[in-house]
VMD Tcl script that builds the backbone (N, CA, C; Angstrom):
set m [mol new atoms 168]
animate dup $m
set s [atomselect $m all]
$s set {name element resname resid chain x y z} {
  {N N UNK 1 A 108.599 -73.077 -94.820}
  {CA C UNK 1 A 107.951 -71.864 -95.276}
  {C C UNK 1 A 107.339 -72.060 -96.661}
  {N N UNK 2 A 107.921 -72.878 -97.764}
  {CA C UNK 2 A 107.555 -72.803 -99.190}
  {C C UNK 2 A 105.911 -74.024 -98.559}
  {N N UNK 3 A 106.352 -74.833 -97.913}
  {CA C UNK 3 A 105.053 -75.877 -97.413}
  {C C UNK 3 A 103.475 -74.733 -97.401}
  {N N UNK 4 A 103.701 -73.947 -96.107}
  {CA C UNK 4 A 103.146 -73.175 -95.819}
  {C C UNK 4 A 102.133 -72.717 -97.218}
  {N N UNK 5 A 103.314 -71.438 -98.208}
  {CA C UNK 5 A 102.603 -70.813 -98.923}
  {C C UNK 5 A 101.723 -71.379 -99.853}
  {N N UNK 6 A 102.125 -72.837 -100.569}
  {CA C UNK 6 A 101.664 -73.971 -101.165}
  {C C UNK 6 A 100.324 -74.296 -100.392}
  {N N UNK 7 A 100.158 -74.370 -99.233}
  {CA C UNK 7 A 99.040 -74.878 -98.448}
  {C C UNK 7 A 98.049 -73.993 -98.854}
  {N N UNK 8 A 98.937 -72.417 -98.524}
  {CA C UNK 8 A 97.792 -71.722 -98.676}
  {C C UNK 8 A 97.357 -70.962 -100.145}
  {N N UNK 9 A 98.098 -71.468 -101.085}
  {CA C UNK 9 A 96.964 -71.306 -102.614}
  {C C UNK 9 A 96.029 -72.212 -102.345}
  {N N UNK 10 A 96.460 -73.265 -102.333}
  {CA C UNK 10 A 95.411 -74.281 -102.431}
  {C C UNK 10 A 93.933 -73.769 -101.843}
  {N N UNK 11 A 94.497 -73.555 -100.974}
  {CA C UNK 11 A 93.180 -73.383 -100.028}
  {C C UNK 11 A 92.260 -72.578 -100.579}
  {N N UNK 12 A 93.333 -71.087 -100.900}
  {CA C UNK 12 A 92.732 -70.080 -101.895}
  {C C UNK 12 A 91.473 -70.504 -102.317}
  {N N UNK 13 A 92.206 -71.409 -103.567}
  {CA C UNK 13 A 92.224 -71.820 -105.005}
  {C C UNK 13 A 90.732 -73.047 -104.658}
  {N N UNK 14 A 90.741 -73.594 -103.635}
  {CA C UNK 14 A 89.492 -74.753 -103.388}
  {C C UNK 14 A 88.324 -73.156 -102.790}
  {N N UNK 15 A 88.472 -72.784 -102.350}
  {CA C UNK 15 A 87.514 -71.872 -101.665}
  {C C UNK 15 A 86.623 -71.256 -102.784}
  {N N UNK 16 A 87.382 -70.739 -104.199}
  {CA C UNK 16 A 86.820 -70.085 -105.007}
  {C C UNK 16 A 86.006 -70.883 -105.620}
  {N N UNK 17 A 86.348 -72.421 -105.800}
  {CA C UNK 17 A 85.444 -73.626 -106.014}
  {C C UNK 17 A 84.078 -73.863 -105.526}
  {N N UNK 18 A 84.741 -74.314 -104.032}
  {CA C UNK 18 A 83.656 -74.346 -103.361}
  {C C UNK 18 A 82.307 -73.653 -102.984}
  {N N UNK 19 A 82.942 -72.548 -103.487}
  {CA C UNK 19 A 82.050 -71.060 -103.305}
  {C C UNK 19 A 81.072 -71.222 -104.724}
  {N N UNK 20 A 81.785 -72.059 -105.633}
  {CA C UNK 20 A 81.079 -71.559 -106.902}
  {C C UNK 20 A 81.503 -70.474 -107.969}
  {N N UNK 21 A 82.254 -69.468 -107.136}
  {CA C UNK 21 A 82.766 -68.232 -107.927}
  {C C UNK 21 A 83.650 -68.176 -108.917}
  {N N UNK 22 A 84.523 -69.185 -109.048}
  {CA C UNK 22 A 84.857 -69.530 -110.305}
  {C C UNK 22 A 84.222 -69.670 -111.365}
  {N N UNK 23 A 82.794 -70.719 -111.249}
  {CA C UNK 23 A 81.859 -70.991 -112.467}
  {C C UNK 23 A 81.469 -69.191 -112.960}
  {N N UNK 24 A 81.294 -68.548 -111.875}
  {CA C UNK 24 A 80.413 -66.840 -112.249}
  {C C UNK 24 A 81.584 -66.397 -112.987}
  {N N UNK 25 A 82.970 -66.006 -112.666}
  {CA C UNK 25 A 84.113 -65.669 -113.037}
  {C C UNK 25 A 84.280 -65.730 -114.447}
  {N N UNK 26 A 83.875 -67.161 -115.273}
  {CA C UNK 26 A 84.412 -68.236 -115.963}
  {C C UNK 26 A 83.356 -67.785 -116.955}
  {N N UNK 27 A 82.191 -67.931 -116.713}
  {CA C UNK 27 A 81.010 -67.241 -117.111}
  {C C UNK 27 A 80.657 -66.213 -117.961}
  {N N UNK 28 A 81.313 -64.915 -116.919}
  {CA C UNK 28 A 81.701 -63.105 -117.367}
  {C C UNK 28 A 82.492 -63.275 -118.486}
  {N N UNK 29 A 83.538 -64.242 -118.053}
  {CA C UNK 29 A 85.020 -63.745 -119.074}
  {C C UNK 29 A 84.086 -64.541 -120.475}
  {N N UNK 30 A 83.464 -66.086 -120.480}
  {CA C UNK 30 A 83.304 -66.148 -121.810}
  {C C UNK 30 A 82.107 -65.681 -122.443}
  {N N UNK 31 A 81.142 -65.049 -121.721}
  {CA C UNK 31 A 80.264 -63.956 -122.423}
  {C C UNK 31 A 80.955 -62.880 -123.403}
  {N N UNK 32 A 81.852 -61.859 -122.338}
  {CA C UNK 32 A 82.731 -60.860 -122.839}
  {C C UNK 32 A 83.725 -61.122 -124.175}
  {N N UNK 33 A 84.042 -62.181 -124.176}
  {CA C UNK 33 A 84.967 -63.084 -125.351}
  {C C UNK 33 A 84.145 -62.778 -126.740}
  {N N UNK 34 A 82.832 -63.954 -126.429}
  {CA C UNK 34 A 81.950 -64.385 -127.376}
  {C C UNK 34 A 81.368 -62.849 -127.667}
  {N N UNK 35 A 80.824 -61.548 -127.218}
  {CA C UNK 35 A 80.385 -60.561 -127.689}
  {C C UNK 35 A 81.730 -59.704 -128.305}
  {N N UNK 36 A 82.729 -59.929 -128.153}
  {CA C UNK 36 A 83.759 -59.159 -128.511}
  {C C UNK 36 A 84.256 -59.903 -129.717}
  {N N UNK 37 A 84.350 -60.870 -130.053}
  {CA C UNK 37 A 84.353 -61.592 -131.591}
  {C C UNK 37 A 83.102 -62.131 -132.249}
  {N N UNK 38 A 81.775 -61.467 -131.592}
  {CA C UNK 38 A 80.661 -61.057 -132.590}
  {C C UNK 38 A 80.536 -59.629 -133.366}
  {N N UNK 39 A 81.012 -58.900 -132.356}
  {CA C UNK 39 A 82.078 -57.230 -132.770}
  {C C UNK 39 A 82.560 -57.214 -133.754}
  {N N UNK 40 A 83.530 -58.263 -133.568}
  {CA C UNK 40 A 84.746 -57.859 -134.364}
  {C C UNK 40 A 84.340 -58.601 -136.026}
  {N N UNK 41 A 83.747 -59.626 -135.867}
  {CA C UNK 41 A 82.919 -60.308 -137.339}
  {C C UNK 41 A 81.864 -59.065 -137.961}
  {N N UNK 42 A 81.225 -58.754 -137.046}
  {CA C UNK 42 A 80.153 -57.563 -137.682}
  {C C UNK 42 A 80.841 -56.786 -138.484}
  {N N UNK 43 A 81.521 -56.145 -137.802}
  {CA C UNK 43 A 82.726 -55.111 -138.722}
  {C C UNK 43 A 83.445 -55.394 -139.297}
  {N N UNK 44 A 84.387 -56.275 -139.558}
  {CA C UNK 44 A 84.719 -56.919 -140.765}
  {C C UNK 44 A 83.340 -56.931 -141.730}
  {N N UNK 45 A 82.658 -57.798 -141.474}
  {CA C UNK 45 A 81.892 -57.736 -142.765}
  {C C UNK 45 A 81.125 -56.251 -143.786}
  {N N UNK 46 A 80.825 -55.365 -142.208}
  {CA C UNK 46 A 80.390 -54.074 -142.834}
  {C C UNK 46 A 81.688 -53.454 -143.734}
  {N N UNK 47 A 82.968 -53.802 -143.153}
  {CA C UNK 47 A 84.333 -53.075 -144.224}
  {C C UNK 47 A 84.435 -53.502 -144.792}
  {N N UNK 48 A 84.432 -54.670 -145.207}
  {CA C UNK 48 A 84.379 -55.971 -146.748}
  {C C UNK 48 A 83.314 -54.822 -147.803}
  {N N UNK 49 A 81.735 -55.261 -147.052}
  {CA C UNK 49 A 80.865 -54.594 -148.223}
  {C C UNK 49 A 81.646 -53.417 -148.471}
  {N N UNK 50 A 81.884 -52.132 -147.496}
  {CA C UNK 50 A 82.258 -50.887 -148.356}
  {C C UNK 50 A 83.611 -50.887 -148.882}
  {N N UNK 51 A 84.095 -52.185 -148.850}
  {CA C UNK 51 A 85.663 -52.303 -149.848}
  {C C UNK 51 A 84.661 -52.675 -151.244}
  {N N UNK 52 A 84.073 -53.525 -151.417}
  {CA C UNK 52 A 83.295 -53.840 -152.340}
  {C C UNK 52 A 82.611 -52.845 -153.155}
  {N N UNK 53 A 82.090 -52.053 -152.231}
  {CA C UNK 53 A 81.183 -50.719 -152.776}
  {C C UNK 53 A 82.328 -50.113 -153.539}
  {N N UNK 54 A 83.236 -49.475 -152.985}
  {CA C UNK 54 A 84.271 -48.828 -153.112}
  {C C UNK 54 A 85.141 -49.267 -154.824}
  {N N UNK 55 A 85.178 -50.763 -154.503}
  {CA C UNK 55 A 85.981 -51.154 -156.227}
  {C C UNK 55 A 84.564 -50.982 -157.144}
  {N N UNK 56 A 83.550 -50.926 -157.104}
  {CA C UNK 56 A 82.345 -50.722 -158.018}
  {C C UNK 56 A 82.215 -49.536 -158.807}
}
mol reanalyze $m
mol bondsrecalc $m
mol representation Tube
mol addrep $m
């Protein structure tokens, strides 16, 4: 039975390959990453300047 379930990730797991849909998957997530710690740098820097403004 453990043979079995083992067989069948794999299989899963090659299908999403084969398909390609991993690369699209893989893709989404590091777009979403990379715009979400361009976010998060923007704003930091806009709260820096008005900490700056702020001790002036």
């Amino acid at each position: 039975m453990f043979q079995l379930l083992q067989a069948k990730v794999v299989e899963n797991s090659s299908i999403m390959v084969q398909q390609g849909k991993i690369y699209i998957v893989m893709s989404v997530v590091t777009i979403i990453l990379v715009g979400l710690f361009i976010y998060v740098a923007t704003v930091d820097k806009k709260i820096a300047a008005l900490e700056n403004n702020a001790k002036d």
